[in-house]
C-alpha positions as CSV (number, residue, x, y, z in Angstrom):
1,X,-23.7,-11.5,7.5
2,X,-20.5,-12.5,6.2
3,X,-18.1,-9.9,5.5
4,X,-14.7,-9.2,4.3
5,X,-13.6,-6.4,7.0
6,X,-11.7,-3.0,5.4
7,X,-8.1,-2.1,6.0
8,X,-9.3,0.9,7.2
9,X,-11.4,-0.5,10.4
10,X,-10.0,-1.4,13.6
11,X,-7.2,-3.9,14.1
12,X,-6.0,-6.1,16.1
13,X,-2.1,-6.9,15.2
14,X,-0.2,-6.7,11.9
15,X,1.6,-10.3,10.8
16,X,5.4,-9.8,9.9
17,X,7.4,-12.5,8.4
18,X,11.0,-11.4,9.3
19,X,13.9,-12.1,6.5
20,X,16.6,-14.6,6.8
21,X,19.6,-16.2,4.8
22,X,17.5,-18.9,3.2
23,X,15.6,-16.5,1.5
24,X,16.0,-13.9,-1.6
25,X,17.3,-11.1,1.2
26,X,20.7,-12.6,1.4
27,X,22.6,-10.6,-0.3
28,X,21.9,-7.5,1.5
29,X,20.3,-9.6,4.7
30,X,21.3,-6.6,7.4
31,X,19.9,-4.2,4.9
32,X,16.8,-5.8,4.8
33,X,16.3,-6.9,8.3
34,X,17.0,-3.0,9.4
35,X,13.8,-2.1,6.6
36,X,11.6,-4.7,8.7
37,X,12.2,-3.3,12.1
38,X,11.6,0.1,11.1
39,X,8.2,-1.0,9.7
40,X,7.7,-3.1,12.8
41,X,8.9,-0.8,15.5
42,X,6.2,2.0,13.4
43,X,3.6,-0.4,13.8
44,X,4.4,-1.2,17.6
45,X,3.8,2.0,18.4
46,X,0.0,2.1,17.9
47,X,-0.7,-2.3,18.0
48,X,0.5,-5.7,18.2
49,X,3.0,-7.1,15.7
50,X,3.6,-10.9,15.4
51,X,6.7,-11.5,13.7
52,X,7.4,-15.3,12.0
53,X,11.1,-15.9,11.8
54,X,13.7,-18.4,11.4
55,X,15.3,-18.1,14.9
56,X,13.7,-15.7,17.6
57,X,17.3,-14.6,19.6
58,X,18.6,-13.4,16.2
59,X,15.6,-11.5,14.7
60,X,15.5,-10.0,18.6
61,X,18.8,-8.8,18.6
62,X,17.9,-6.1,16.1
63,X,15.1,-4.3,18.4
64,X,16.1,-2.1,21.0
65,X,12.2,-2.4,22.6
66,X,10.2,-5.6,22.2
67,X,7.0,-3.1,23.3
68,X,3.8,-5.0,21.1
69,X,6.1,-6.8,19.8
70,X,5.7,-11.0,19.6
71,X,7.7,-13.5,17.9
72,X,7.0,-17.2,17.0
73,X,9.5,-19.4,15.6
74,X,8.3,-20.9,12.1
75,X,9.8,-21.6,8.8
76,X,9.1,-19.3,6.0
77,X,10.7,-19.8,1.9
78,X,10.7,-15.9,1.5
79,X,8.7,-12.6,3.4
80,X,6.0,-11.8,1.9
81,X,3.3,-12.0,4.8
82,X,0.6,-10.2,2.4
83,X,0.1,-13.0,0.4
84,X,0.6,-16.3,1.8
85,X,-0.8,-15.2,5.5
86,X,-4.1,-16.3,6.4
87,X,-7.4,-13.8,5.2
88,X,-9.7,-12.8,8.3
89,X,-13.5,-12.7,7.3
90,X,-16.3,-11.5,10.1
91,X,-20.3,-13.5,10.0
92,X,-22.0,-12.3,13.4
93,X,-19.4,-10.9,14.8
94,X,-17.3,-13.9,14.6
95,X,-14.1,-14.3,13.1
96,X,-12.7,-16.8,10.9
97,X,-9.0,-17.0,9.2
98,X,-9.5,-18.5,6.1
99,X,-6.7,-20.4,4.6
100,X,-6.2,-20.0,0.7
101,X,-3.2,-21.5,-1.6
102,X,-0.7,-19.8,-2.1
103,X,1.7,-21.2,-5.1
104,X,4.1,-18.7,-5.1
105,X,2.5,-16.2,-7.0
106,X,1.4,-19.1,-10.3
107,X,4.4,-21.3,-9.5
108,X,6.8,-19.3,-10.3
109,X,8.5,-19.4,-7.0
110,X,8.9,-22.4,-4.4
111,X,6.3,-21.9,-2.1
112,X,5.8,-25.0,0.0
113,X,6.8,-23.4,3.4
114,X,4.9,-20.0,2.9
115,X,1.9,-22.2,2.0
116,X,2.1,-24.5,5.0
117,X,2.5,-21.6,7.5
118,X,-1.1,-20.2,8.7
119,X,-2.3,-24.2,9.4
120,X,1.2,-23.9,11.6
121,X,0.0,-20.2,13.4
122,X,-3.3,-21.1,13.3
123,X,-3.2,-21.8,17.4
124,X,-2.1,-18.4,17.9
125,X,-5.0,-16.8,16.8
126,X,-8.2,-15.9,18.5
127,X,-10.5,-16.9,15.5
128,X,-11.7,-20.4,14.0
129,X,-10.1,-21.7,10.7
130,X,-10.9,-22.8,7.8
131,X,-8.7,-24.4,4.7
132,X,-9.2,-23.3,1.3
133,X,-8.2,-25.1,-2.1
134,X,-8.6,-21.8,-4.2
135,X,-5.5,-19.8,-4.5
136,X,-5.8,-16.4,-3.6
137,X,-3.4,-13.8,-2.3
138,X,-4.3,-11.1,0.3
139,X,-2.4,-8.6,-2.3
140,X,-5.0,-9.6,-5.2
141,X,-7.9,-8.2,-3.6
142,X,-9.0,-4.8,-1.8
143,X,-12.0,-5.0,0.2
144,X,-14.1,-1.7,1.4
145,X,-15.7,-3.9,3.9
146,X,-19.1,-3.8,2.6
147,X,-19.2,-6.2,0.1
148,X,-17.8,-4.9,-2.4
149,X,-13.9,-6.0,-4.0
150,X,-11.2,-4.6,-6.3
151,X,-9.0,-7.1,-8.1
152,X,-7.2,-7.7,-11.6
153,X,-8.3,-9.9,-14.2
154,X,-4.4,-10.7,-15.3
155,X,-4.0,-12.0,-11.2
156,X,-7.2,-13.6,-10.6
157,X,-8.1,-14.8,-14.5
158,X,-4.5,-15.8,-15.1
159,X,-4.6,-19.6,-15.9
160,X,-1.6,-20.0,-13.6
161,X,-3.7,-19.9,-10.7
162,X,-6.9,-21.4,-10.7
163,X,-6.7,-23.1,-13.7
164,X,-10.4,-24.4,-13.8
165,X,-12.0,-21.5,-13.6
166,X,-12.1,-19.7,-16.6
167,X,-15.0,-17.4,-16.3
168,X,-15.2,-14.2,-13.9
169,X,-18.5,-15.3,-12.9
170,X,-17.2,-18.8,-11.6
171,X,-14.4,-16.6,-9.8
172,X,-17.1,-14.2,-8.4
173,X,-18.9,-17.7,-6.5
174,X,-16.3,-18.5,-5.0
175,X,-15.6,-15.0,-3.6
176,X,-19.3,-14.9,-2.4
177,X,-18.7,-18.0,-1.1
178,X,-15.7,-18.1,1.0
179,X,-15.5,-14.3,1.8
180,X,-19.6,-12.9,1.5
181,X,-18.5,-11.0,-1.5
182,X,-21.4,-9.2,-3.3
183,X,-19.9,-7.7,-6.1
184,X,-16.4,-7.8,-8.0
185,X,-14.9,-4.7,-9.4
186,X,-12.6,-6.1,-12.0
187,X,-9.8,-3.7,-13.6
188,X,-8.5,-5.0,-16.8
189,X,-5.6,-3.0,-17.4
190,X,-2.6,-2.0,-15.2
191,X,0.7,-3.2,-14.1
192,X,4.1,-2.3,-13.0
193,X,7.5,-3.4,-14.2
194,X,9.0,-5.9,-12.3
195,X,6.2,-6.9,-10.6
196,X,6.1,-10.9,-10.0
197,X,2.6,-11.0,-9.0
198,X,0.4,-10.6,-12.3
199,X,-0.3,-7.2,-11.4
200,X,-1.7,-7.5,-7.6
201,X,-4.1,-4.8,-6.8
202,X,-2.3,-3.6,-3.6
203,X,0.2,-2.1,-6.1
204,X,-2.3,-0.1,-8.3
205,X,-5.4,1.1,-6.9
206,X,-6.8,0.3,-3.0
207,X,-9.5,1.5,-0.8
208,X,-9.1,4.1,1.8
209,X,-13.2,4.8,2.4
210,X,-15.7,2.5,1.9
211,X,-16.5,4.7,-1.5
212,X,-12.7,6.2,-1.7
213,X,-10.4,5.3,-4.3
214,X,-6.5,6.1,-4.7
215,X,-4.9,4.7,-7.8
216,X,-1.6,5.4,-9.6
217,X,-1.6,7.8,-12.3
218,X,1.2,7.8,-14.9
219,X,1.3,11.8,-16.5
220,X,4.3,10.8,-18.4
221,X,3.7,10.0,-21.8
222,X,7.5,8.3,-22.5
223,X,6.9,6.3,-19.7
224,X,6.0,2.3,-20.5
225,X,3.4,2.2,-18.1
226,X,1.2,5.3,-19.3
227,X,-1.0,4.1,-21.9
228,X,-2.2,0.8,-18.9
229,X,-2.3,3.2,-16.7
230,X,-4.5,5.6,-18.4
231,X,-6.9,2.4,-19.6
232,X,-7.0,1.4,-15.6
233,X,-7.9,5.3,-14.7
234,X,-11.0,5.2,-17.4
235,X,-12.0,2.0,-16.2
236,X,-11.9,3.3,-12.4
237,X,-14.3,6.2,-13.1
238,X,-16.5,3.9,-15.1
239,X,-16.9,1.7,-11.9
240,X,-19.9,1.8,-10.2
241,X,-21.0,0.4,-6.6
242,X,-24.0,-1.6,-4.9
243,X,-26.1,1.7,-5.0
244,X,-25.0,2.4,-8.6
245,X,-22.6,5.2,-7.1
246,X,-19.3,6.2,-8.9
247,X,-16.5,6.6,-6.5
248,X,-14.1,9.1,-5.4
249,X,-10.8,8.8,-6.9
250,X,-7.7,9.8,-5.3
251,X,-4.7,9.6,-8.0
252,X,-1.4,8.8,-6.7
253,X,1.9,10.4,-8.4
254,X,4.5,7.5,-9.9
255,X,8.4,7.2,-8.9
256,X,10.6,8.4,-11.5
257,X,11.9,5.4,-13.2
258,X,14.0,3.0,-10.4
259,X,16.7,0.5,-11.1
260,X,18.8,-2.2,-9.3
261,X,21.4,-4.5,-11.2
262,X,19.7,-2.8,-14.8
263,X,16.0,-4.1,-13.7
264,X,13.1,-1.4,-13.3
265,X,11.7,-2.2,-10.0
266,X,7.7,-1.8,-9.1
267,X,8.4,1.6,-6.9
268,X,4.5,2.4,-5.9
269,X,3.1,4.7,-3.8
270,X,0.0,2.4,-3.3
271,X,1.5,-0.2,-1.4
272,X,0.7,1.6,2.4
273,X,-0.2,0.0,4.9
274,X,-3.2,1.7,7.1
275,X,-3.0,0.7,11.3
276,X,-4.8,1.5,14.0
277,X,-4.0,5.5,14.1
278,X,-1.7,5.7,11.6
279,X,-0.6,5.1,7.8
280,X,2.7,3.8,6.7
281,X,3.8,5.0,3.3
282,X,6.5,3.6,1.2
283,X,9.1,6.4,0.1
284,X,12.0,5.5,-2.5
285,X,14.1,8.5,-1.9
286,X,12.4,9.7,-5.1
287,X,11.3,14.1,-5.6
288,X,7.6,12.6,-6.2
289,X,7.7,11.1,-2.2
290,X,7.1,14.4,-0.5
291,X,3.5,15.2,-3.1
292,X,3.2,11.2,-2.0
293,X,2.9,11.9,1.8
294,X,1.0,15.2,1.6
295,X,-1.8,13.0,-0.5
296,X,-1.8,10.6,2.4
297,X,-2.0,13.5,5.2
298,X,-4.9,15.0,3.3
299,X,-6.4,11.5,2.9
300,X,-6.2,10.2,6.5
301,X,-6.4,13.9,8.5
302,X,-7.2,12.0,11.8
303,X,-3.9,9.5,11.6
304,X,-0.4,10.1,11.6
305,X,1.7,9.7,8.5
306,X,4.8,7.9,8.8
307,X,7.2,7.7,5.8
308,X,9.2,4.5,5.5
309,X,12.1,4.3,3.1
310,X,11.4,1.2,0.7
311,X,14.0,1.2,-1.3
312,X,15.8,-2.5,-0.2
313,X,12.3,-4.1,-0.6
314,X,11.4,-3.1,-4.1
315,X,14.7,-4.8,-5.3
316,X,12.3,-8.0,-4.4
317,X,9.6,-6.7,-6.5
318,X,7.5,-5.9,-3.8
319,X,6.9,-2.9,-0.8
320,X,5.5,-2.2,2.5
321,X,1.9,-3.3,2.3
322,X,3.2,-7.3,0.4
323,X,5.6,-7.5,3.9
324,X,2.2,-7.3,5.9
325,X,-1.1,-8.5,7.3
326,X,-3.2,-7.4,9.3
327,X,-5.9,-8.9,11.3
328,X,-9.0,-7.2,12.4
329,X,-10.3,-6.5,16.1
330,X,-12.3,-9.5,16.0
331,X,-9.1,-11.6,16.2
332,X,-6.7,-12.1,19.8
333,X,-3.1,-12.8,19.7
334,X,-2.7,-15.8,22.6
335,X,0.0,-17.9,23.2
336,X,2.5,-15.6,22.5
């Protein structure tokens, strides 16, 4: 049966796409580069990372241990590995990277080298491939790996992306289709400030159980984001799944209001990233990060929480989980 697998389930390496001068890092390039090897070196400690970069001998001479670490040599435009990466589905226990579009987020970015990249990585995975028209970014969706998925109606609806599809229903095919989706839990309400993406998922509400929800809660009523926020919360506990079930919602707190260069940045607790024994958080040096990680510890009592300061990245407009793929235990790293 095909299946998009769950965060949550076993893994078998996290993708990295490591910043470089051509890209929007290059203003505070060593800043940057330092935030990827701490998320890295985290990760190495429990799987495999591959890292895409520009030039392997300078991206190495930031690590101090290559230990699960590998590196291929590709071209990238930016680092956002999340969304442009390939998506890994499982039918009989075999495992398939599919290839979607990725236009830079409704062409509003160039793209062209992000999008050509998993056809170019393809040979190091362990999996069969498959090219997909439909744009689709891994930060749009959340899967709990039994059929069901999470997404937005302003990313997947939004006429700067598939611009022929204009019914959820048409959307929903092509999610059974391509990644054996049986249901679609749209949210139609929700964003963050400074968020390029049309209000991905990954920064708003994800799965950490197959019937587990956490989502970002806004208590502040002066805030701009509370009165979204408070729509996407009553539309969470109105969601139902296969069984007709409600689910079990985890809120998250929110960041006190962030700036860089006079520009609110998308500071969310709800980008983590889960691995194999552990749970990286985002933390923005903000009072609210410490209530942040205790959530998590409660949440994922059999991993280890590991705070990493995300600061540098939000001035992007994106966090810890949109620098990251992962790819299940059905797929090997070779050639590497």
């Amino acid at each position: 049966m095909l299946r998009l697998p769950a965060e949550f389930e076993e893994q078998s390496f996290i993708q990295l796409i490591f910043p470089h001068a051509q890209s929007d890092w290059a203003p505070y390039l060593d800043e940057a580069s330092q935030n990827f090897v701490a998320i890295a070196s985290a990760i190495a400690r429990f799987e495999k990372c591959l890292i895409v970069c520009d030039e392997i001998a300078r991206v190495k001479s930031y690590f101090t241990s290559f230990k699960n670490l590998y590196f291929v040599q590709e071209e990238s435009d930016d680092t956002w590995a999340r969304d442009c990466s390939g998506m890994t589905t499982i039918d009989n226990d075999q495992a398939k990277v599919m290839d979607f579009s990725f236009t830079g987020w409704g062409d509003k970015f160039d793209a062209s080298l992000d999008n050509a990249l998993t056809a170019k990585l393809q040979p190091y995975y362990g999996a069969s491939y498959q090219k997909e028209r439909f744009i689709l970014e891994g930060g749009a969706i959340e899967s709990n790996g039994e059929g069901l998925l999470l997404t937005t109606s302003q990313c997947l609806m939004n006429p700067n992306r598939n611009r022929k599809l204009t019914q959820k229903f048409e959307v929903e095919a092509v999610l059974n289709q391509t990644l054996g989706i049986q249901k679609v839990l749209w949210l139609d309400h929700g964003y963050l400030a400074g968020d390029d993406t049309d209000s991905h998922i990954d920064t708003l509400a994800r799965f950490v159980k197959t019937d587990t929800i956490v989502y970002l809660r806004c208590d502040n009523k002066e805030d701009e984001h509370y009165e979204a926020l408070q729509k996407m919360e009553r539309a969470l506990q109105n969601l139902r799944d296969l069984n007709d079930q409600p689910f079990k919602l985890i809120p998250l707190p929110m960041t006190e209001p962030i700036f860089y260069n006079q520009e609110r940045l998308p500071a969310t607790y709800a980008n983590f990233l889960i691995i194999n024994g552990a749970v990286l958080v985002p933390t923005y040096s903000d009072p609210q990060d410490k209530e942040a990680l205790a959530i998590f510890q409660e949440l994922f009592k059999e991993r280890e929480i590991i705070p990493i300061e995300c600061s540098v990245l939000i001035r992007q407009h994106g966090s810890l989980h949109c620098v990251s793929m992962q790819f299940p235990k059905a797929v090997t790293l070779r050639g590497v």
